[in-house]
Structure formats: structure tokens, C-alpha cells
N, C-alpha and C positions, 0 to 999 in steps of 0.2 A: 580701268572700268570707271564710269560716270557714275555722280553720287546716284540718279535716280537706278541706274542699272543695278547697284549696288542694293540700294532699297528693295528692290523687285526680286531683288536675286534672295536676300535671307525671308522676305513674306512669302515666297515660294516654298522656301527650305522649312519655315514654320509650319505653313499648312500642311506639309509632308510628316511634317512631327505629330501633329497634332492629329494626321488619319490614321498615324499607327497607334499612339494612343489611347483615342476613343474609339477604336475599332472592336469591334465585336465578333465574336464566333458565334456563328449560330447552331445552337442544339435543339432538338426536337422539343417543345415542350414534354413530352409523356417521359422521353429518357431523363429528362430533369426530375420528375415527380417520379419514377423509378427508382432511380437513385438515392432519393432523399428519405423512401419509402426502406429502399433494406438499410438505411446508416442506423434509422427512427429500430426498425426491429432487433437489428443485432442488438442494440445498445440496449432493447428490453431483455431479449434472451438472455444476456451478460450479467445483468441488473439480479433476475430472478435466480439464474443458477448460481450467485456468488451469496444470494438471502440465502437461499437453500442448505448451501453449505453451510452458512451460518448458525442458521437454524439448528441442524445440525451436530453440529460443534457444543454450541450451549446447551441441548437438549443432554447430550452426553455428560458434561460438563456439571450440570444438575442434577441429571443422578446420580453422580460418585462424589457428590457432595454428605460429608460423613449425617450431615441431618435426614440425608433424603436414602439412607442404604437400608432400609424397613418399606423400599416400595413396594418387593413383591408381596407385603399384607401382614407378612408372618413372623418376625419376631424383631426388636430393635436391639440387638446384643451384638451390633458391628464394631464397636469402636471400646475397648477397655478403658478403662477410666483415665488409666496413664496416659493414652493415645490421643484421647478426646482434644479435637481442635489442633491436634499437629498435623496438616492436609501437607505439608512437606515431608514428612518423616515416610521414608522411604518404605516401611512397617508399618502403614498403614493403605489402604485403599487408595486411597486420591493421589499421596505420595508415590505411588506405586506408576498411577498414570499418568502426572508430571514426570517422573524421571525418565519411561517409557518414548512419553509425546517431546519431550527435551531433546533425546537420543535420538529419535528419528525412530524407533522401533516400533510403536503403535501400530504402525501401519500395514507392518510386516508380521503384526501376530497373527497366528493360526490355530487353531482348535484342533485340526486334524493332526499338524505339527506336534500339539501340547499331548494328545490321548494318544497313553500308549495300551489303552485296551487292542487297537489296532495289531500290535504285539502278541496278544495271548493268542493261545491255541486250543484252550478248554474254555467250555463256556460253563465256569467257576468260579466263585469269589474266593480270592486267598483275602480274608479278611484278620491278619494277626494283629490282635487289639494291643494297645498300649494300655497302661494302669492309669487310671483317675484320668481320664481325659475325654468323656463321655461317652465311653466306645459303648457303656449299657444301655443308652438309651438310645445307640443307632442300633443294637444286636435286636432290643424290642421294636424299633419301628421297621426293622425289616420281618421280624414275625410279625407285625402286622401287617406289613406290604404284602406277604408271601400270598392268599389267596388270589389277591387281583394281578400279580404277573405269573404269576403258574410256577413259582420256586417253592426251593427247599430249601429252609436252616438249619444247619450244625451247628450243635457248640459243643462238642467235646470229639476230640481226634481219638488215633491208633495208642495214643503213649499216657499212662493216667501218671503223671509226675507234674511235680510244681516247679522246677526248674525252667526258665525260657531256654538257655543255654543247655544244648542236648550234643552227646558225641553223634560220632559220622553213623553208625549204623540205625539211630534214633531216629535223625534224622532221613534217611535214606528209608526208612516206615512209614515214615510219614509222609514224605513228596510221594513216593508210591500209592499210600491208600488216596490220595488227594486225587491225586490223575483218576483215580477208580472211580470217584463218584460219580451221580447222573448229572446230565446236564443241566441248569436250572439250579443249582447249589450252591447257598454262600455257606463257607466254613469259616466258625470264628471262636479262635482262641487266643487267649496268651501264650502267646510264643512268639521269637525270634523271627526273623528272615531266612526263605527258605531259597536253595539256590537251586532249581529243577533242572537249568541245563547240564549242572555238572554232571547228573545222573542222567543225562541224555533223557530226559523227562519232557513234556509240551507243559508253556507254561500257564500259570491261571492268571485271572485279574485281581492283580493288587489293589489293597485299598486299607484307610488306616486314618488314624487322626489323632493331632497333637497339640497340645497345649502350653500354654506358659509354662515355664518350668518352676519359678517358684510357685507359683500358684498350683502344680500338682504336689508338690512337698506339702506346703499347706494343708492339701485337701487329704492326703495320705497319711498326715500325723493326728487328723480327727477323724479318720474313715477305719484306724484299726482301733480308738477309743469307743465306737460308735454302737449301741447296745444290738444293731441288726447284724453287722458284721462280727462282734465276739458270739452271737448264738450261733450261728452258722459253721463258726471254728471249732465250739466246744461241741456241736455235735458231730460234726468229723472223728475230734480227738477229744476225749471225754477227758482220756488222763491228762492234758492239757496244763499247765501250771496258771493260776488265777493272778492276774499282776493286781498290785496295792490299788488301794482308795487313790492313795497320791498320785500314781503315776495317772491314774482315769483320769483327776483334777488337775493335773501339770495343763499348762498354758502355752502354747509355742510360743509366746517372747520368751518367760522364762527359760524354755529348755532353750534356746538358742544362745540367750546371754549368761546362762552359767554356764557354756562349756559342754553339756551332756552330749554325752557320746551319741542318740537317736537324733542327735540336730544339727551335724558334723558333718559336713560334705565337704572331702579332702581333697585335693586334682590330684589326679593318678592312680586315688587308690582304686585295688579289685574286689575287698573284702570290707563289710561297714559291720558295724555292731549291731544294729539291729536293720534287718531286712523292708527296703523304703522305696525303693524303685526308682531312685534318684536318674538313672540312665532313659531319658529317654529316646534317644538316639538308640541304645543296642537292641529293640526293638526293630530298626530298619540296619543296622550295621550286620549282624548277624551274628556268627555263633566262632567266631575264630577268635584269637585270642588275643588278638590285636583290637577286638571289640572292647574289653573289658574294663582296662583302664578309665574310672570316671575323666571326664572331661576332658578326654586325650582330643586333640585336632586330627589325629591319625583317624581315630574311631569317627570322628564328625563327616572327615570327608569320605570314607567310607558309606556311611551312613546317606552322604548327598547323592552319591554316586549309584546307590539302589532305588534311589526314591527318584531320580532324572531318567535313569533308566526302564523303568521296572513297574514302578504306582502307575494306573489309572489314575489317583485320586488322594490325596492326602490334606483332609479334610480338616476342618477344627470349629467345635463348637459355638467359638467364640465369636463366630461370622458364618451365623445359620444359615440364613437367604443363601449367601453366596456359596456355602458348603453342598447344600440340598441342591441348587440351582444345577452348579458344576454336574454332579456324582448324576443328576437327570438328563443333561446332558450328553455327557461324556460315555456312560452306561446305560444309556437306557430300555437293555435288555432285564435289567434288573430294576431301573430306578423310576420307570415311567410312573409318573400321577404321585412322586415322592411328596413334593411340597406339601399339595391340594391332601396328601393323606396326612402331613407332619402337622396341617392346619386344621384336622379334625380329631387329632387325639395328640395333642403338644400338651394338654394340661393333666394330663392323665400319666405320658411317661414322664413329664419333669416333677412332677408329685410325686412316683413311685423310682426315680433316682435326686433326688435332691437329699443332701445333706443339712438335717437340723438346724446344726450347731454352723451360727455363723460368726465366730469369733473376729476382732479386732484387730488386725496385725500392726505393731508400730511400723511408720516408717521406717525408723532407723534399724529394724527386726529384717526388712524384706531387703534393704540395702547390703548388709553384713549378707546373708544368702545369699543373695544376687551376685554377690561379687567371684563367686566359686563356681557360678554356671555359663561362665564365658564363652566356650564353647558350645555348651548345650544350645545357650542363645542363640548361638551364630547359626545351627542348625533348625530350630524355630522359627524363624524368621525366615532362612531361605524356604523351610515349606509354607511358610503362610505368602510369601511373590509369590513364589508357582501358584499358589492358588486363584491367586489376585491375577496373574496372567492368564490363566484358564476362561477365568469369571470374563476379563475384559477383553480376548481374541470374541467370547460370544454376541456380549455388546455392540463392539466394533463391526463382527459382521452381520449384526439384525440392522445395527442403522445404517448398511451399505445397501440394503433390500427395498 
């Protein structure tokens, strides 16, 4: 080939390069401007529903913050003084909903899942109170509720004995007269856990509330020195024996750090020196014998195993809002307008159950105590989650609405 052949031949080969190159496809203008049109809109719908969630998120997030747990108006008594600021502590609210949201479980809580009024078959409150742990001042805010949902209160059953621990045919009285009542009834006494299937019985709505454990010891070693609780006694039982000036003026530190037997909470034991209610557990454990041992894990998991089962509702003062919240929820054949009525005479029944005498307890008083309620604790604590998981399947699914 000749040089100029040669030259013709690659300035051909270029120009050929050069049409594919700057070659263009041609598209409609309008399909241009269509396209550019949904990229421009998805990318805002994306934008908005990922704020949304956001939103969301934090909105939740700020309410189970332990400052913001008084939003529903009504009382600020969510977080015990020990608790205050531990938002990890899995015994608390917020700790409750990190470990949940960590787990993956939040998502999958359910309400209907949690209520096991769904369960009963009488429309009755089995409402078997615990001692010192506010049960008097839900027994009078439901005789105040009782006009506005059309119920009825009981407080005194079939069997007039002070014992919670009843043999089988006592027992077998009382599931019986229970089933008998009309519909619309809450029953509440001190007593035990009542087991109605064994008697082939239908059963009622459980319900109940628990407190710290040392802090009901506490409140039970000034509530029998207490001058409204000894008239009450002494006119039951006249003959009665009058205990010393001393013993009214003893201190729980002292009785705790000399050794006195009224301050003595032993693991295992069944029988204490003087009568303290120390079990809060055999309240939900029941009446078998297996119940009695204090601070048995035997009696604990028992005990969990009727309350997972069995409660609607195992409530505790110590996290009003979210006890009232739940129990209006959860029941609200019986609990409707509870709050909105707890917010117009809250100062009326904590004035006529508040205890006087608010004595000082040393640390190192409630630490020595605390170390014998191992179990008890473990049992506290798992009804105060439940509670916490009732509260926040509600949450969870108001902000899905």
C-alpha cells in the first residue's frame, strides 16, 4: 500500500471511530422528562417515609424516657429512687425496651398475646390482694369506679379465717361460692391462689399487685405499730395482750442489727416468730406445701408460672400510669375511665392509706434484708417485665395506627 493510500485508509478508520462515538440515540424528549420525573418522586416518597419512621422511633423513645413516664398527667412515681437514671437496667422501663428492641422482640409484642382475660370464663375479678402493697387503695378506687361501670365489690368471701393457706375443702368453698357470683363482681381478699380448673370450675379474671420486697417488710413492721391498725385489732380481740412502750418505739434498724427475731427472714424457713408476711410470692404460688418455704426457687417458679398463666394483670403501685394504663386496657369491662377517675380522687385515697410514720432506713439496714429476698426479688422483677411488656405491646401498637 502507498504512503498516501495508507493515510486515507486510517483518516477513514478515524472518522468511523469518531461516528460511533459521538453518536447519539435519540429519545423522545417527554420520555426524558418522564423519567427524570418518577426518579425526582421515588427519591421524595423514600425521603418522607424513612423521616416518618424516624419520627416515630424518637417519639417512642421520649416517652420511655424515665423523666417523661408522668405523661399520662397522673402521677410521677415510675422510677424508685434506686432505679432513678439506670435506663439499662433491665428493671426498669426503658431497660425493658432496649433489651426488647436489642432482641428483636419489640416488634413482635402483642397485647392480645399478653391478656389473659381472654382466658376467663366468668365475667369476675379474682382479685387476691397481697399485704402492704397497695392493694387498699385499688380495693377503694374500684368502689369508687363501681357506679360508673355497673359492678359490684366484695371484700369478704365464704371462709371468715385469717390464714391465706386454706386445706382442699376450704378451698373447694370458695372457688365454688366465686363461680356463684353475678357478673360484674370484683372479689378481693387476702388469700392465696385459687386453682378452679382442678375443680372443673370456669375461671375468673386474675388480678393483683406487688411490690418491693424490702420495702413491704418495711412498711409491715410500722403498719402493726401503727395506732389505726392496733384499734382495729383490739376491737376484734379485746382480750388481746398489749405489747410494751419499747417494742411501739423499736426502730427497724435496730431490730434488724440486734438480731430480733421480728426482723429475721431465714431461706427456707415455714414458720417465723412473729407473723410479717414476708412471702410475697405464696400469694400467687398457692396453697401446697411446696409454697411455703420462704424464699424457695421451687415456690418462685411456681409462683411465675401462675402469674404467665393465669393474671390479667399484676400490677404495682410503684408505676401508677403504667399499672392504671395496662388494667384499662387489658380489662376494660371493669376498668374503663380508671385513670381519668384515679385523677379525680388520687388525693383522697392516698391520704386515707398512707402510712404516718416515715422512718429512715440505713443503707447498710436494707442491704443485710435484701440479701435473704433473693428469690422473692427474682419474682418482682419478673412481674414488674410483664408489666412493662403489656404497657409497651400498647405503645408499640398506637404508634403503628
Amino acid at each position: 500500500m502507498s504512503l498516501n493510500a495508507e493515510r486515507s485508509y486510517k483518516m477513514k478508520l478515524r472518522d468511523v471511530e469518531n461516528a460511533f462515538k459521538y453518536r447519539r440515540i435519540p429519545y423522545p424528549k417527554r420520555s426524558v422528562e418522564l423519567i427524570a420525573l418518577l426518579a425526582i418522586s421515588c427519591t421524595f416518597f423514600l425521603f418522607m417515609h424513612t423521616n416518618k419512621l424516624n419520627s416515630r422511633l424518637k417519639e417512642m423513645e421520649v416517652k420511655l424516657q424515665p423523666s417523661e413516664f408522668s405523661a399520662l398527667g397522673l402521677t410521677g412515681n415510675h422510677i424508685s429512687g434506686h432505679d432513678a437514671g439506670k435506663h439499662d437496667d433491665i428493671n426498669t422501663l426503658h431497660g425493658t425496651y432496649n433489651y426488647l428492641k436489642s432482641t428483636g422482640q419489640l416488634a413482635s409484642l402483642s397485647s392480645k398475646k399478653l391478656n389473659n382475660t381472654r382466658h376467663s370464663k366468668l365475667e369476675v375479678i379474682f382479685f387476691n390482694r397481697g399485704a402492704k402493697v397497695g392493694s387498699e387503695a385499688l380495693m377503694e378506687l374500684t368502689q369508687t369506679m363501681a357506679p360508673y361501670n355497673n359492678m359490684n365489690v366484695v371484700t369478704k368471701g365464704p371462709i371468715n379465717i385469717n390464714s391465706r393457706t386454706r386445706t382442699p375443702g376450704e378451698r373447694m368453698i370458695q372457688a365454688i361460692w366465686v363461680t356463684e357470683l353475678d357478673p360484674g363482681t370484683i372479689y378481693i381478699e387476702h388469700c392465696n391462689w385459687l386453682d378452679f380448673p382442678r375443680y372443673q370450675l370456669p375461671k375468673p379474671i386474675y388480678i393483683n399487685l406487688v411490690r418491693d420486697p424490702v420495702e413491704r417488710m418495711i412498711s409491715w413492721y410500722y403498719y402493726v405499730r401503727s395506732g389505726y391498725r392496733n384499734a382495729i385489732h383490739f376491737r376484734k380481740f379485746p382480750n388481746a395482750t398489749i405489747q410494751s412502750e419499747k417494742w411501739f418505739k423499736k426502730s427497724y434498724n435496730d431490730c434488724v442489727r440486734s438480731g430480733d427475731p421480728e426482723c429475721q427472714y431465714v431461706p427456707g424457713s415455714i414458720k417465723e416468730a412473729v407473723g410479717n408476711y414476708k412471702r410475697q410470692s405464696l400469694f400467687f404460688c398457692g396453697h401446697d406445701r411446696k409454697c411455703l418455704p420462704f424464699d424457695s426457687q421451687h415456690a418462685i417458679q411456681l409462683a411465675k408460672l401462675h402469674v404467665e398463666r393465669d393474671y390479667a394483670v399484676v400490677g404495682t403501685w410503684e408505676e401508677t400510669n403504667i399499672t392504671l394504663t395496662v388494667f384499662e386496657a387489658y380489662i376494660p369491662r371493669f376498668f374503663k375511665g380508671v385513670r381519668n377517675i384515679f385523677e379525680l380522687h388520687s388525693k383522697s385515697i392516698r391520704n386515707r392509706n398512707r402510712n404516718n410514720r416515715k422512718p429512715r432506713i440505713d443503707p447498710d439496714v436494707r442491704a443485710i434484708v435484701r440479701r435473704n429476698f433473693t428469690n422473692e426479688y427474682e419474682f418482682y422483677y419478673f412481674c414488674k417485665q410483664r408489666l412493662y411488656k403489656q404497657y409497651l405491646a400498647l405503645q408499640f401498637e398506637n404508634n403503628l395506627h
